[in-house]
C-alpha positions as CSV (number, residue, x, y, z in Angstrom):
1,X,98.4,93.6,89.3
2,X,98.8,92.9,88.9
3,X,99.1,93.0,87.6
4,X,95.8,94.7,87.2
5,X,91.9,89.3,82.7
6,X,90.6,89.4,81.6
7,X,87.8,81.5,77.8
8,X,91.1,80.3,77.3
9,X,91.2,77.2,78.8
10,X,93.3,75.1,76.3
11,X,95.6,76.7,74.1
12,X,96.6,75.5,70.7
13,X,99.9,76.5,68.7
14,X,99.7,79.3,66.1
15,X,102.8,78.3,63.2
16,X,103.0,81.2,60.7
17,X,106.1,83.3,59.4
18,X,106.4,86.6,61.2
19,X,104.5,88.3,58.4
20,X,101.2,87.0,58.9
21,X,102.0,87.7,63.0
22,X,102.3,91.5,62.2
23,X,98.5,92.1,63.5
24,X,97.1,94.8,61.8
25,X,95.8,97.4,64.1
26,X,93.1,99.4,62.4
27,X,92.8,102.7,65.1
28,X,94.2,105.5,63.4
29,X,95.2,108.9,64.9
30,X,95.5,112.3,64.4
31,X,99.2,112.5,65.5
32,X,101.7,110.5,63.4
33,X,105.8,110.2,63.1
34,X,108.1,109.7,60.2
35,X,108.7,105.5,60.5
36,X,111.8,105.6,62.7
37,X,111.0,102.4,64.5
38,X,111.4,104.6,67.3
39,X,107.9,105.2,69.4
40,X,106.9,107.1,72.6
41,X,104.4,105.7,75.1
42,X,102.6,106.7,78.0
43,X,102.0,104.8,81.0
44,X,99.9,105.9,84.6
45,X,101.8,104.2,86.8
46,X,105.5,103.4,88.0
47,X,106.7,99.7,88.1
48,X,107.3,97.4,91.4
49,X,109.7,95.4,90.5
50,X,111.5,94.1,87.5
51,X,112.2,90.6,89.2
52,X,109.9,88.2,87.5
53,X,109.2,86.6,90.9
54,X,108.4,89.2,92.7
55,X,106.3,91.5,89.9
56,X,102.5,91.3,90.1
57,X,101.3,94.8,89.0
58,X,100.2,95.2,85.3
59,X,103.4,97.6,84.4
60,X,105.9,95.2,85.9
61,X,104.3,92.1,83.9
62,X,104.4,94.2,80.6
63,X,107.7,95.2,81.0
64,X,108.9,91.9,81.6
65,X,107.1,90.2,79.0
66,X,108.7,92.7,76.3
67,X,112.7,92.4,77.6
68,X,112.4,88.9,79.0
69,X,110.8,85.8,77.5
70,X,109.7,82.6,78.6
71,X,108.6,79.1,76.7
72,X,105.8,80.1,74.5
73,X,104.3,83.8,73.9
74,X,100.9,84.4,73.8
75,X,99.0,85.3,70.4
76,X,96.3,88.2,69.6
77,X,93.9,85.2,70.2
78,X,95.4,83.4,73.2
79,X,97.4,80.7,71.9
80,X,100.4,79.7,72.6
81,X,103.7,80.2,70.3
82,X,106.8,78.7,70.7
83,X,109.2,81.1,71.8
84,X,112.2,79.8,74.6
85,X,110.4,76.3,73.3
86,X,110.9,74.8,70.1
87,X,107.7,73.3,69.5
88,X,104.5,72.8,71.8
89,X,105.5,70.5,74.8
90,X,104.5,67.0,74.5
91,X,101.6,65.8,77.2
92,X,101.6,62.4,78.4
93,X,98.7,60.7,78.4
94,X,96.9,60.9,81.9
95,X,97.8,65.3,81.4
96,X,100.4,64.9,84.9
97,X,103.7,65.0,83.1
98,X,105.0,67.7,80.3
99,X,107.9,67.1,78.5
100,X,109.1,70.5,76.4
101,X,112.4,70.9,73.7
102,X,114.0,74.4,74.3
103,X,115.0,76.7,71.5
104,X,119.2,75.8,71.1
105,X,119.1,79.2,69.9
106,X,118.3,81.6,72.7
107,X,120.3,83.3,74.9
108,X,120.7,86.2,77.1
109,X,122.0,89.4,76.4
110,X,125.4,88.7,77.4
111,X,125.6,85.5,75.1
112,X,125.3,82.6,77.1
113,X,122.3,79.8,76.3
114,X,119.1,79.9,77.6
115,X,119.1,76.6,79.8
116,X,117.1,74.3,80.9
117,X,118.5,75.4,84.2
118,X,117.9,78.6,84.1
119,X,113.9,77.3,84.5
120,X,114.5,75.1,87.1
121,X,116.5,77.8,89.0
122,X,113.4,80.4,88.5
123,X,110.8,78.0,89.7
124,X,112.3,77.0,92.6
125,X,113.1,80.7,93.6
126,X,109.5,81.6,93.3
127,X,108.1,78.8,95.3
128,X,110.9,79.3,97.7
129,X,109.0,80.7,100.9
130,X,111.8,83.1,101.8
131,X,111.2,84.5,98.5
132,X,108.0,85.8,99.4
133,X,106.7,85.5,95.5
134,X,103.1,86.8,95.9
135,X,102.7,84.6,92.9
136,X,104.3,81.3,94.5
137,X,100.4,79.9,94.7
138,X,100.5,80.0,90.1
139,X,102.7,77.0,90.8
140,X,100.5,75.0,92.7
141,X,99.3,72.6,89.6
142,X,103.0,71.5,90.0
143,X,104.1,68.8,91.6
144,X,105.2,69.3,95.4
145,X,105.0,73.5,94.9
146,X,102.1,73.7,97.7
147,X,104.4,71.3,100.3
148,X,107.4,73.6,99.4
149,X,105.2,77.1,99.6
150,X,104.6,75.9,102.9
151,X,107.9,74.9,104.1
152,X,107.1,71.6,104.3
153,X,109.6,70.4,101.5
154,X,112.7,71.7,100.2
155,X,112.3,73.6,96.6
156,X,114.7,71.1,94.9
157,X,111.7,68.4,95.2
158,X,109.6,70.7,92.5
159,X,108.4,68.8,90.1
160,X,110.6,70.6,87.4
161,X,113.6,68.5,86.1
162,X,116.4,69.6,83.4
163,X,117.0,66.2,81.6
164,X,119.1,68.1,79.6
165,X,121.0,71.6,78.7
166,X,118.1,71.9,76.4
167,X,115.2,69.4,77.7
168,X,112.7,70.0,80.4
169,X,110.5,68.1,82.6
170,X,107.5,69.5,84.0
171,X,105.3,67.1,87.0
172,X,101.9,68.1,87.7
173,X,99.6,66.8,91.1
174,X,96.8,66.9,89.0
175,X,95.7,67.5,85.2
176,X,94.7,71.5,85.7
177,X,92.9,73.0,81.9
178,X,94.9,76.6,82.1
179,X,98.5,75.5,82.9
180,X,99.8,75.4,79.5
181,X,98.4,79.3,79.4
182,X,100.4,79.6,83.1
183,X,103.7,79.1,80.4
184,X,103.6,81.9,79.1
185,X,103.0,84.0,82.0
186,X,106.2,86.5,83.5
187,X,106.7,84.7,86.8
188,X,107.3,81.1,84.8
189,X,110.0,83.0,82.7
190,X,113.5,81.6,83.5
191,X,116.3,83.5,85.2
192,X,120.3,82.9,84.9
193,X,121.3,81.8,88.0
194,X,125.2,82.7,87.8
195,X,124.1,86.6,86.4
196,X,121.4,86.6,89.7
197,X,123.8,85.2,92.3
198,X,126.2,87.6,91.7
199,X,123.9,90.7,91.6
200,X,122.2,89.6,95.0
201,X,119.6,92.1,96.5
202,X,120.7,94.6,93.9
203,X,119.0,92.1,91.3
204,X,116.0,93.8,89.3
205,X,116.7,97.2,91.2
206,X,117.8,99.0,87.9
207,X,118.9,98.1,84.4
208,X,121.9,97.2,85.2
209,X,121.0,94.5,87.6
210,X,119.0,92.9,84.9
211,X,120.1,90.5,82.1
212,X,117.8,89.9,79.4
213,X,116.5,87.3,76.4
214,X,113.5,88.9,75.3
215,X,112.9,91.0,72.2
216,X,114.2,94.1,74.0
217,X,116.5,94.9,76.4
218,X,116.1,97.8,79.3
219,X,117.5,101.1,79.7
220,X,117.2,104.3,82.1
221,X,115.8,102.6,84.5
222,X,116.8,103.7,87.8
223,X,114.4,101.7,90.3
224,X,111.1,100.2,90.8
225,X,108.4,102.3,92.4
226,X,109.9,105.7,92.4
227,X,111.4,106.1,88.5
228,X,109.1,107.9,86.2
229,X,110.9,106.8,82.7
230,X,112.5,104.0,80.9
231,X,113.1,102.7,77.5
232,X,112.9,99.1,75.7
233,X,115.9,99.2,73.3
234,X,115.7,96.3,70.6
235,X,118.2,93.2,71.9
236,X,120.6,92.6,69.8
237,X,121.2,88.8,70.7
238,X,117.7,87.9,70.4
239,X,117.6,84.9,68.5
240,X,114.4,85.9,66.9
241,X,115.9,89.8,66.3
242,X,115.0,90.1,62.7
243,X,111.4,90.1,63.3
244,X,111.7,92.6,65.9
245,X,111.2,96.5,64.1
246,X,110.9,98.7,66.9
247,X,114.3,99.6,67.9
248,X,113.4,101.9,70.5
249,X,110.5,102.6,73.0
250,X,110.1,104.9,75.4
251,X,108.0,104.7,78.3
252,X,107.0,107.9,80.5
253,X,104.5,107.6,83.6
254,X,101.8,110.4,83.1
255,X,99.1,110.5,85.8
256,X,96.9,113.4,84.5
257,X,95.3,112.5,81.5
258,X,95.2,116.2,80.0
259,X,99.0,115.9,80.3
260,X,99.0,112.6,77.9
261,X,96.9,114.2,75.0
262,X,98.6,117.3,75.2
263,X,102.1,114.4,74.7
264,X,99.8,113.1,72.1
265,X,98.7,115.9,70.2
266,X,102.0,117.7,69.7
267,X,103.6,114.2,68.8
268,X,106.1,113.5,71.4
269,X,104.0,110.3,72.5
270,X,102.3,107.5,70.2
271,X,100.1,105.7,73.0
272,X,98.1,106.9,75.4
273,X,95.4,106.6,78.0
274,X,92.5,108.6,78.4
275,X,90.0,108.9,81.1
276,X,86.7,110.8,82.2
277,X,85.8,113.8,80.0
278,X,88.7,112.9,78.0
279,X,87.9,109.7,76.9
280,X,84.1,110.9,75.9
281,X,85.6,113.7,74.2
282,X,87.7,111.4,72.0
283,X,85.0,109.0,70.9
284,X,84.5,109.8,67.6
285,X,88.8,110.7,66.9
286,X,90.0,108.8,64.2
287,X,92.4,107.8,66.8
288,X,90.6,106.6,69.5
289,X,91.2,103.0,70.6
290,X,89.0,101.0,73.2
291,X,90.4,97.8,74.9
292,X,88.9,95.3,76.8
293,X,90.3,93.9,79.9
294,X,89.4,90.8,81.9
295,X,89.2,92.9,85.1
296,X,87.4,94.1,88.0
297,X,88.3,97.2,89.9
298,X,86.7,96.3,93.7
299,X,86.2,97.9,97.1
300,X,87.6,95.7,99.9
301,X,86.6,96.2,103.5
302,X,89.5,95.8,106.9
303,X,87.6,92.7,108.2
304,X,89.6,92.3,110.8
305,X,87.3,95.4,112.7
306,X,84.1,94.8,114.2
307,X,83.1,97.4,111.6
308,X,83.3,95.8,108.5
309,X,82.8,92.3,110.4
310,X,79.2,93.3,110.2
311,X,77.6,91.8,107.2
312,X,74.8,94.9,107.2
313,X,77.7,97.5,107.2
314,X,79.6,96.2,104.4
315,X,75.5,95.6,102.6
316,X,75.1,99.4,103.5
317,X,78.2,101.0,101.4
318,X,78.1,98.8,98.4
319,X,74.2,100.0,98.2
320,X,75.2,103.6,98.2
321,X,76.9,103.5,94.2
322,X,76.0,103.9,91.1
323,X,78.0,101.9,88.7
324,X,76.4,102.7,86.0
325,X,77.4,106.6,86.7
326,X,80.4,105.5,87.6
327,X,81.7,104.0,84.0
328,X,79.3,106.2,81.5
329,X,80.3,109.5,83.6
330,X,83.0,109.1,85.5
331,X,85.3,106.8,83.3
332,X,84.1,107.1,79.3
333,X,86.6,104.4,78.7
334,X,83.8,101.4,77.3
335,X,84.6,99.8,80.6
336,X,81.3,98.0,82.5
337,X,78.9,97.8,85.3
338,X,80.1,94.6,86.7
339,X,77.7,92.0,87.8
340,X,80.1,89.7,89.8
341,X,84.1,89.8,91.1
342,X,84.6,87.5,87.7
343,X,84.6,89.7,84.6
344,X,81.8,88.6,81.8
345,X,83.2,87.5,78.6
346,X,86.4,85.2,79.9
347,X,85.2,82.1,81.1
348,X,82.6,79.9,80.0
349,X,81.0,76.8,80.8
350,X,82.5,73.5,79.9
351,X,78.9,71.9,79.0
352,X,76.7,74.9,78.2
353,X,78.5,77.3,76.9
354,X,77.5,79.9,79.5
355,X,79.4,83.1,80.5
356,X,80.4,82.5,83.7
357,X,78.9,86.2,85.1
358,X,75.5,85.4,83.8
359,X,75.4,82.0,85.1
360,X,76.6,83.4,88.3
361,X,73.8,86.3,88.4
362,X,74.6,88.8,90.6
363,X,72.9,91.5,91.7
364,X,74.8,94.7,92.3
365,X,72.7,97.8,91.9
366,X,72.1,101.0,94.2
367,X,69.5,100.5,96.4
368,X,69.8,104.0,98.4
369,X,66.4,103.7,101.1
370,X,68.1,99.6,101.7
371,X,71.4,101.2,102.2
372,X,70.0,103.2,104.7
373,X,68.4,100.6,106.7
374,X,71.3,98.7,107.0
375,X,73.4,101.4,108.4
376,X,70.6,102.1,111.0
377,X,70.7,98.2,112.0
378,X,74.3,98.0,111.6
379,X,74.6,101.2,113.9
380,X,72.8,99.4,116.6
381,X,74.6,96.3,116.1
382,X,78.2,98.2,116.7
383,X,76.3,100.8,119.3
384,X,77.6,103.5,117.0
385,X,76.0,106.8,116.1
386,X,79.2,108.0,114.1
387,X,82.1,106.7,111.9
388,X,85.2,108.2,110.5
389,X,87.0,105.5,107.3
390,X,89.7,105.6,106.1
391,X,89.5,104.9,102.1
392,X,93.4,104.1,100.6
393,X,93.2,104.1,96.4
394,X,96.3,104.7,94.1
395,X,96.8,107.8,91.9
396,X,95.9,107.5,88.8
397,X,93.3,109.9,87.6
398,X,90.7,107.5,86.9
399,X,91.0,106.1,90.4
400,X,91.1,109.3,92.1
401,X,87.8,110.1,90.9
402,X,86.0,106.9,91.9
403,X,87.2,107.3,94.8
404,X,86.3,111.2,95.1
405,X,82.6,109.4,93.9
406,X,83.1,107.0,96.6
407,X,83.8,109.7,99.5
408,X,80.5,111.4,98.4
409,X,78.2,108.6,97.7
410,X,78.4,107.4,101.4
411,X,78.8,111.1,102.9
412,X,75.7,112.0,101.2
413,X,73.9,109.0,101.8
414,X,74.4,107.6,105.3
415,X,74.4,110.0,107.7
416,X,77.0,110.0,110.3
417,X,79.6,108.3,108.0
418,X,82.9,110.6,107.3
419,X,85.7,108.8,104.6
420,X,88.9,110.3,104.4
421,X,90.8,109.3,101.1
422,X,93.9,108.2,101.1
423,X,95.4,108.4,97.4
424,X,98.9,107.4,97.2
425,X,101.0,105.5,94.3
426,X,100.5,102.0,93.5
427,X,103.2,100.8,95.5
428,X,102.4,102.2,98.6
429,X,98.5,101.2,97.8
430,X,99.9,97.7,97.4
431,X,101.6,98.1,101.0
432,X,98.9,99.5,103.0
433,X,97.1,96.6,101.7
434,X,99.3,93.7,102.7
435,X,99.4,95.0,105.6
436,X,95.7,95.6,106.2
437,X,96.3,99.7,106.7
438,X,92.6,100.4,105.6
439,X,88.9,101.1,106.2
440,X,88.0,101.0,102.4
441,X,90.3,99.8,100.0
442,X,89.7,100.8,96.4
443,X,92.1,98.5,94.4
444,X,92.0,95.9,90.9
445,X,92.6,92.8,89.5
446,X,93.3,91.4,86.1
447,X,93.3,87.9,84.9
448,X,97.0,86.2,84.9
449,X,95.1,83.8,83.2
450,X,91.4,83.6,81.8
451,X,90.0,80.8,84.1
452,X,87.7,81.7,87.2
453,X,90.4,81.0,89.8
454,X,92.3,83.5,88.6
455,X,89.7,86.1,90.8
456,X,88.0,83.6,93.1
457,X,91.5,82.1,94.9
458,X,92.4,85.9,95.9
459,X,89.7,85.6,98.7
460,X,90.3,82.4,100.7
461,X,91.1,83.2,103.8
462,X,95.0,81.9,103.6
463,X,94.7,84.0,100.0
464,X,97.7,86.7,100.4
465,X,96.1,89.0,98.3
466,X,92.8,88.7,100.9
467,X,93.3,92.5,102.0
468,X,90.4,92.4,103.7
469,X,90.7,89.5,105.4
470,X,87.2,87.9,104.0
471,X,86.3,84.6,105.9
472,X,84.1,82.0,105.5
473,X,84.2,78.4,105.7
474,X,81.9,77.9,103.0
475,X,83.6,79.7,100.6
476,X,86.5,78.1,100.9
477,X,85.6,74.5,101.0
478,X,83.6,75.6,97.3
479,X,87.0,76.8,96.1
480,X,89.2,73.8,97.4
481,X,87.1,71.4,96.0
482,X,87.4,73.2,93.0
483,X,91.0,72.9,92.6
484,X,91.1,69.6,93.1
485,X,88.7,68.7,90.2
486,X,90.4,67.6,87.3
487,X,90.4,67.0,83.4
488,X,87.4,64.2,83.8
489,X,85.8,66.8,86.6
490,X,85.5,70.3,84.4
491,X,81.5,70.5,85.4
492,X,81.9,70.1,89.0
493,X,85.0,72.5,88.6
494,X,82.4,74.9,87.3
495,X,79.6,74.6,89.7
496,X,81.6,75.2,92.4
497,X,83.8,78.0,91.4
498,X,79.5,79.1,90.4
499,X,78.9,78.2,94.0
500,X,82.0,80.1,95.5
501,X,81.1,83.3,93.4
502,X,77.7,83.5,94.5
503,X,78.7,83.4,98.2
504,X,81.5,86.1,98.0
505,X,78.3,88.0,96.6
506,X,75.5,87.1,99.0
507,X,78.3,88.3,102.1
508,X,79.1,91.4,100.1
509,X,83.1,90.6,101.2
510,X,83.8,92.5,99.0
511,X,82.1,95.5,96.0
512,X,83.0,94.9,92.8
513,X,82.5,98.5,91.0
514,X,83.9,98.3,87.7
515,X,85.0,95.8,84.6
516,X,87.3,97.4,83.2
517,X,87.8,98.7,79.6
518,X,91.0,101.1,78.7
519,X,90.2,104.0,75.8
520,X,93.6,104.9,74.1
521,X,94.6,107.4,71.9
522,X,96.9,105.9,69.6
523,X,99.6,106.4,66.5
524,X,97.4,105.3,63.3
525,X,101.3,104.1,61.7
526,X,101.6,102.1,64.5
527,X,100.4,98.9,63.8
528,X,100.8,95.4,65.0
529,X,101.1,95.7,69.4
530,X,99.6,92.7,70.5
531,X,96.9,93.7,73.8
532,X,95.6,90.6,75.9
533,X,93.2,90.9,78.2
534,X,95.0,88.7,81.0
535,X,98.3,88.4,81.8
536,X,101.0,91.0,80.3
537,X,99.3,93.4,78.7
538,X,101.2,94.3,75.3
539,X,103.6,92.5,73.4
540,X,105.3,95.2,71.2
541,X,107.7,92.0,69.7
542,X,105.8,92.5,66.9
543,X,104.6,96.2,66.3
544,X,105.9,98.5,64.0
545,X,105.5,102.2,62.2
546,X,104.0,101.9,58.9
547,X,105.2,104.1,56.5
């Protein structure tokens, strides 16, 4: 997501009326709208799916956030807030068993309650193998989800029990500090099995297919990874619809970011993006908005070639950038030079207090005569003079020009080396990857959850979203032990996700290049969008136009 962060490791509940949740959002703009309730926003990317088992990518997860809804929501600052739950769930004593009330007063879009069921029938689908959930491994912390993901038990033994139309029961293997965060996450949302069943594989394809018990509900939209539009129209049966003041977004994918402040500037849109010379060009605009994300755009290298096998070869392109360029002149957008794969600023340690990226320490700067070395002693390791790579990236216009950066930094700096790009949409990035369809992969991740193992569990070597097909023993056994730390083991936890880090690093399996920031143009009446840096993205449940 994914998609596309970016420490929240226990969460806390937030009670206040909806008037003290109306976040005030201080950006202003130059463009503004008479206070309709109706707003326009602008989105680089199509979605992949509106199944909340099957989404990973950043649009998908934002989408379903805003129409669908699961037990809690997240706050501005993380916490949880009671939303398909009435109240926090109660924790037994040894952290293994979760016992949660729902809210008697939501239902779907067609009327019906909002059932325990309907929770147990979305777990089980995700950790279903034949399902295929690229998130099944979120469910892990529950009880009997890794047997099932393997197809070694049946999904009815999940540790997920209805007691009652309006009681559930949640069994964990071990205590695990981010799972009440993993309860507010998209693919925990509950489905209705009766309105799913009877839609079949047409379910999620379109707005039709979809029933809903979120804020909003979905329109115009006509299928995931090739429509361009859609719109989040206020729901009606929402049990919490009074609070809810936007009656109307729309949503229009713009990949060229002169195209989105020309939207902008003539006011047919109220949220943008901006990028490169744009975003620097903005700075100092009244409307100008910078958010940070826990995420790390990354280049991964096909592994499974004798080419990128070789330690010194992968050593030898990473050396070749300039990150700094790369986010001061390239992006603008306040994102980062990153010094790790995990993002500074969303995890710290249990016992010191220490960002997890400075404890970690890496070391990722351009070292251009070492870069050259290595691809003289990688060439004579491979017996190669010359090498043609192929470099895949999506199309967005920030990532077209890292990756135009990319292409150029290693033409221009080791000798022999030709990189054809590859820039498709995100969808058909996401496929080339799963599939391993790649030299160079250009791709990023954000946080579903802001806890080190949401970045360092993508690269076991069982990890589906291992691309590259990184491998080493070591690596592994630092991340499995790890996961099986618990509540009484956080230190340990730490030192070997610290461990695990540093030896994704030292093996260059793969190059982080960016942290990522996003610089927005943005309505100054529009107040009140809630941005996290992991997970779903925006909550607009409670945003509104300001007269």
């Amino acid at each position: 997501m994914k998609k596309l962060g970016f420490s929240m490791v226990m969460v806390t509940l937030l009670l206040a009326g909806c008037t003290s949740k109306q976040k005030e959002n201080t950006s202003e703009s130059t463009s503004s709208k008479a206070p309709s309730q109706e707003i326009a926003v602008v989105v680089d990317q199509e979605m992949s799916s509106m199944d909340s088992a099957l989404a990973t990518d950043t649009y998908s997860i934002t989408a379903i956030n805003n129409v669908m809804e699961g037990l809690y929501r997240l706050t501005e600052n993380n916490e949880l807030e009671p939303a398909g739950a009435k109240s926090l769930p109660q924790v037994s004593e040894d952290g293994l068993t979760y016992t949660i009330q729902l809210n008697e007063h939501a239902t779907w879009s067609d009327g019906s309650p909002v059932t325990a069921d309907d929770y147990v029938f979305a777990w089980r689908k995700a950790v279903t193998p034949e399902t295929k959930a690229e998130y099944g491994y979120l469910f892990e912390p529950v009880k009997h989800a890794t047997d099932i993901l393997a197809g070694q038990l049946a999904p009815e033994e999940l540790g997920i029990k209805a007691v009652s139309e309006h009681e559930l029961t949640i069994e964990l293997e071990k205590t695990t500090p981010y799972f009440d965060s993993l309860l507010a996450f998209p693919t925990f949302f509950p489905q209705n099995e009766a309105f799913v069943t009877e839609q079949g594989d047409s379910y999620g394809k379109n707005s039709e297919n979809l029933i809903y018990n979120g804020p909003f509900t979905l329109a115009d939209f006509d299928g995931p990874g090739t429509d361009t539009s859609w719109t989040y129209l206020k729901n009606e049966d929402y049990w919490d619809k009074d609070t809810v003041q936007l009656t109307k977004i729309d949503n229009q994918v713009v990949k060229e970011s002169s195209t989105s402040v020309n939207l902008f500037e003539t006011g047919q849109a109220d949220d943008i993006l901006l990028t490169g010379e744009l975003a620097k060009q903005y700075k100092d605009n009244e409307a100008f908005v910078t958010i940070k994300k826990a995420g790390t755009t990354y280049l991964s290298y096909n592994q499974t070639e004798a080419t990128f096998k070789n330690e010194n070869m992968r050593k030898a392109i990473s050396y070749v950038f300039d990150r700094e360029a790369i986010v001061n002149q390239l992006l603008g957008d306040g994102s980062i030079a990153p010094t790790g794969l995990v993002p500074s600023g969303m995890s710290y340690s249990p016992t010191t207090d220490e960002d997890f990226a400075v404890e970690a320490g890496g070391n990722l700067t351009m070292n251009i005569d070492e870069a050259k070395k290595l691809w003289q002693t990688a060439q004579k390791e491979l017996g190669i003079t010359n090498l043609t790579l192929k470099l895949v990236a999506y199309d967005t216009d920030s990532i077209k020009k890292v990756a135009e950066y990319l292409q150029s930094s290693i033409e221009e700096n080791l000798e022999g080396i030709k990189v054809e790009l590859s820039v498709v949409p995100v969808s058909v990035a996401i496929e080339y990857g799963q599939s391993t369809n790649f030299d160079l992969f250009l791709f990023g991740w954000t946080a579903d959850y802001a806890d080190p193992s949401s970045f360092l569990e993508l690269f076991t070597t069982d990890s589906v979203y291992n691309y590259g097909k990184y491998t080493n023993p070591k690596y592994d056994q630092f991340v499995a032990a790890a996961k099986k730390a618990d509540l009484n083991q956080l230190e340990q936890r730490w030192d070997n996700y610290i461990q695990a880090e540093k030896t994704l690093m030292q093996d260059m399996g793969v190059s982080p290049l960016i942290q990522k920031s996003e610089a927005r143009l943005r309505n100054p009446a529009l107040k009140g969008i809630i941005s996290h840096s992991a997970g779903a993205q925006f909550d607009y449940k409670y945003a509104y136009l300001e007269e």
